[in-house]
FIKOLZA-1660 file (N, C-alpha, C; in steps of 0.1 Angstrom, whole numbers, plus 5000, padded with zeros to 4 digits):
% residues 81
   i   px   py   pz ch aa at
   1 5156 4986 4907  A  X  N
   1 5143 4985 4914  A  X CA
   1 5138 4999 4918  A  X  C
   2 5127 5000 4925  A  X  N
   2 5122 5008 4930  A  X CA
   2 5126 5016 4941  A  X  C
   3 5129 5029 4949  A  X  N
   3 5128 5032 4960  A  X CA
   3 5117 5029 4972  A  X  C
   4 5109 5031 4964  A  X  N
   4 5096 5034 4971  A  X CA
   4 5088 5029 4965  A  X  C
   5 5077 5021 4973  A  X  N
   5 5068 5011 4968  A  X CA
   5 5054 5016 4975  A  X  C
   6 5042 5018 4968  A  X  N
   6 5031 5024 4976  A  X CA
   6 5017 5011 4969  A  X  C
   7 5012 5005 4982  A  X  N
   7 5003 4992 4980  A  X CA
   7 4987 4999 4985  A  X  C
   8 4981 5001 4976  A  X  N
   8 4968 5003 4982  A  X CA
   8 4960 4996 4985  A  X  C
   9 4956 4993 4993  A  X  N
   9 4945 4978 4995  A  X CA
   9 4958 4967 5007  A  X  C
  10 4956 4966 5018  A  X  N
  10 4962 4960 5024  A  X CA
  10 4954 4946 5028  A  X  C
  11 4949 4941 5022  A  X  N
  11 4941 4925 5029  A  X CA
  11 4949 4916 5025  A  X  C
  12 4937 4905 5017  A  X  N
  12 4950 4892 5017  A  X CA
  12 4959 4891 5005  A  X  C
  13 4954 4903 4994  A  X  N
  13 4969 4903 4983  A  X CA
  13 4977 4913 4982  A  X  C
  14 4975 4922 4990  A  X  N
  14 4978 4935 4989  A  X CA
  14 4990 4936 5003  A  X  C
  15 4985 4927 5011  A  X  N
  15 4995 4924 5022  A  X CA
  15 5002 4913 5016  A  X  C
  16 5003 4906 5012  A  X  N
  16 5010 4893 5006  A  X CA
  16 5020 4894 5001  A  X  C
  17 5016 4911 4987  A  X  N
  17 5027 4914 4980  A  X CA
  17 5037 4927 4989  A  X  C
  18 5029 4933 5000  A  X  N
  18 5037 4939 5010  A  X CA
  18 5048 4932 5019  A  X  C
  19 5045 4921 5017  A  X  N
  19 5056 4911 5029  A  X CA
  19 5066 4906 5018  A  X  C
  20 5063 4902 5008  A  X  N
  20 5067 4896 4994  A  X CA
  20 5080 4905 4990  A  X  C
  21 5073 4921 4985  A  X  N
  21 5084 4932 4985  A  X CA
  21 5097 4931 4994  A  X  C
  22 5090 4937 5005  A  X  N
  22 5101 4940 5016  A  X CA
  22 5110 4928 5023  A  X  C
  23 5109 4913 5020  A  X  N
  23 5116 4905 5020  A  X CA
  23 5123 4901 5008  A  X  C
  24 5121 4906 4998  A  X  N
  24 5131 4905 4983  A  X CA
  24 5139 4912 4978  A  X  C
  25 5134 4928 4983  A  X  N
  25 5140 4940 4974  A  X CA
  25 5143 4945 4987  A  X  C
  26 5150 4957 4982  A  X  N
  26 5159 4969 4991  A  X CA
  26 5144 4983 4994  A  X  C
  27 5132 4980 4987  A  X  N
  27 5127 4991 4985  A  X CA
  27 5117 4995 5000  A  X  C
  28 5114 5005 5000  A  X  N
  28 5109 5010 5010  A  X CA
  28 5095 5008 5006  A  X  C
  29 5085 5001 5017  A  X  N
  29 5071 5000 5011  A  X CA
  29 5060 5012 5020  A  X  C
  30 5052 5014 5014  A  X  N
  30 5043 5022 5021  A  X CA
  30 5031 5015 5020  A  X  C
  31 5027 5016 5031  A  X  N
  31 5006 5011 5028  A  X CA
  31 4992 5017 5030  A  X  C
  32 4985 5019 5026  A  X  N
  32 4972 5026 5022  A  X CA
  32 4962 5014 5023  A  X  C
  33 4953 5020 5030  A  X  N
  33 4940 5013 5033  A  X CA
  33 4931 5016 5037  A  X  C
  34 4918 5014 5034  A  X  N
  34 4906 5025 5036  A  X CA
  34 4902 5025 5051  A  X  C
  35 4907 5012 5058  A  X  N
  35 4904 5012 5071  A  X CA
  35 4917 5016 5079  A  X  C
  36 4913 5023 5089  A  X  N
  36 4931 5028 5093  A  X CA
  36 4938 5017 5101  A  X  C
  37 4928 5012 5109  A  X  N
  37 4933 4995 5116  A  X CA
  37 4936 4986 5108  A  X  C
  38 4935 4983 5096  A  X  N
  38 4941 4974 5088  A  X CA
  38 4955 4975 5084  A  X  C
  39 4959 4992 5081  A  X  N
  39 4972 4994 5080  A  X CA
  39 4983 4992 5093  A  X  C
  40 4969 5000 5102  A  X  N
  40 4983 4998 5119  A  X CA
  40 4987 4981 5118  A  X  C
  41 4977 4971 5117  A  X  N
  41 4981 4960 5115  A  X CA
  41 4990 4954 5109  A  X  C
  42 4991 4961 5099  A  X  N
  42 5000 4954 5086  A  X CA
  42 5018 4965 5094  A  X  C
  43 5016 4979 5098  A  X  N
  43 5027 4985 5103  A  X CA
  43 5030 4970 5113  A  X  C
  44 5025 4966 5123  A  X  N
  44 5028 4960 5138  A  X CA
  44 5032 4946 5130  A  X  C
  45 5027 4940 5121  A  X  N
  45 5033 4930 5119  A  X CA
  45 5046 4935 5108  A  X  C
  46 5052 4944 5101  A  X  N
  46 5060 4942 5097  A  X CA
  46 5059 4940 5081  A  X  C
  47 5051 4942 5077  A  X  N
  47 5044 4941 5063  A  X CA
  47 5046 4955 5055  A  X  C
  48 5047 4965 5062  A  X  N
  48 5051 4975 5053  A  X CA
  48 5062 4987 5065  A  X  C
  49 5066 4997 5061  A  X  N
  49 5077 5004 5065  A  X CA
  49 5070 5016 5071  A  X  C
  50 5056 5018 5069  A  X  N
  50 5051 5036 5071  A  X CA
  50 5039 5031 5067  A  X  C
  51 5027 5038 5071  A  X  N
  51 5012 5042 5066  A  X CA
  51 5013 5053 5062  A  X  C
  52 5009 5054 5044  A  X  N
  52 5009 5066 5038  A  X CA
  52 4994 5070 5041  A  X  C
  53 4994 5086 5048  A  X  N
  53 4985 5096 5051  A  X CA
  53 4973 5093 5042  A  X  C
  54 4980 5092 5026  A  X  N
  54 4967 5094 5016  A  X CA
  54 4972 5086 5002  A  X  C
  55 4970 5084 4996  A  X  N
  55 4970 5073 4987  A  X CA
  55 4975 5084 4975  A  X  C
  56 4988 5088 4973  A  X  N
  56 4992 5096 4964  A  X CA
  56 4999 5090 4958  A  X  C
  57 5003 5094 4941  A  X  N
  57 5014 5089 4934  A  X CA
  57 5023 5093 4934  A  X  C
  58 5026 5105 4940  A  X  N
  58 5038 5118 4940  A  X CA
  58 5048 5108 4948  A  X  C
  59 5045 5103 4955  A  X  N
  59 5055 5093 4965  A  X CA
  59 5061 5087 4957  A  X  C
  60 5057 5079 4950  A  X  N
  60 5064 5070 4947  A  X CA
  60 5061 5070 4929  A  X  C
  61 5072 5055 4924  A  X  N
  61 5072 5055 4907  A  X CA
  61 5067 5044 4907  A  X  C
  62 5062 5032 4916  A  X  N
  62 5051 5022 4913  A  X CA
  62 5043 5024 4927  A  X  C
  63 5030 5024 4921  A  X  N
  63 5020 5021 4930  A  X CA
  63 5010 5005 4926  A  X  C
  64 5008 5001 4933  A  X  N
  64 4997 4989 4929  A  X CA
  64 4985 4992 4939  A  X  C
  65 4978 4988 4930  A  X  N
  65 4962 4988 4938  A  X CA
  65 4956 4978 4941  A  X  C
  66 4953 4969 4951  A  X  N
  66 4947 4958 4954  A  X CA
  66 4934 4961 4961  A  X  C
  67 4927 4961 4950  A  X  N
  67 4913 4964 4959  A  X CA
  67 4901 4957 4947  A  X  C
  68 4890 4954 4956  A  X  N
  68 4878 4949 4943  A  X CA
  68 4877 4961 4936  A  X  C
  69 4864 4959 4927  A  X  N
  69 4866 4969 4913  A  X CA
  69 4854 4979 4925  A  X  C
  70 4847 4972 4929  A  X  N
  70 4832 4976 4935  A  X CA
  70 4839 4989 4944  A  X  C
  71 4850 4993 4951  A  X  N
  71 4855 4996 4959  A  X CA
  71 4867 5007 4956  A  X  C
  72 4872 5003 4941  A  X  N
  72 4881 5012 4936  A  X CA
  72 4872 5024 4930  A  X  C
  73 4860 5031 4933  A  X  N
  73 4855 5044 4933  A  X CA
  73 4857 5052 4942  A  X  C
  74 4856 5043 4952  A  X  N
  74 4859 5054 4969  A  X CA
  74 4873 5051 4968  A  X  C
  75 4881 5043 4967  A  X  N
  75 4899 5047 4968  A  X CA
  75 4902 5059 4954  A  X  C
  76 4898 5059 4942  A  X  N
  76 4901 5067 4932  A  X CA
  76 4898 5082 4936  A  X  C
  77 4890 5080 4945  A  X  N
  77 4889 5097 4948  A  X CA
  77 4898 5101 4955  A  X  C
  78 4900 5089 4966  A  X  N
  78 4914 5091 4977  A  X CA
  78 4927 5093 4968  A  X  C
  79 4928 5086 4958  A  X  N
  79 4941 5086 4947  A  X CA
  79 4943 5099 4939  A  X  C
  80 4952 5103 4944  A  X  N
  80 4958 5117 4940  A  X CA
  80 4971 5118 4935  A  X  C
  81 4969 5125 4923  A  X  N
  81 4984 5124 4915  A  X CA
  81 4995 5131 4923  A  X  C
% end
């Protein structure tokens, strides 16, 4: 499996598969979200392990992006190799 898991888009599938992960696997999840209160949320409930600063791949060897298409122009610029 993975060490490190990085979920961009934290709503209702992006948190689903954050709760999903970290109750199956051993991996450490990170989350990313354009709004910063949607991640503290997801921190406070338990859905991911850390709020990553910025939406990079360097972190991790899977990232998934859960976001509409309309929406993934403003995250792609945030997404840094």
């Amino acid at each position: 499996m993975f060490d490190t898991v990085l979920i961009a888009g934290l709503g209702l599938m992006g948190g689903s598969m954050a709760k999903t992960i970290k109750a199956r696997t051993l991996s450490r999840v990170l989350g990313w979200n354009r709004t910063r209160a949607t991640a503290e949320q997801a921190l406070a409930d338990g859905s991911i392990d850390a709020i990553a600063k910025r939406c990079t791949r360097r972190l991790t060897l899977l990232s998934l992006v859960c976001t509409r298409r309309q929406r993934w122009t403003g995250c792609s610029r945030t997404c840094r190799r």
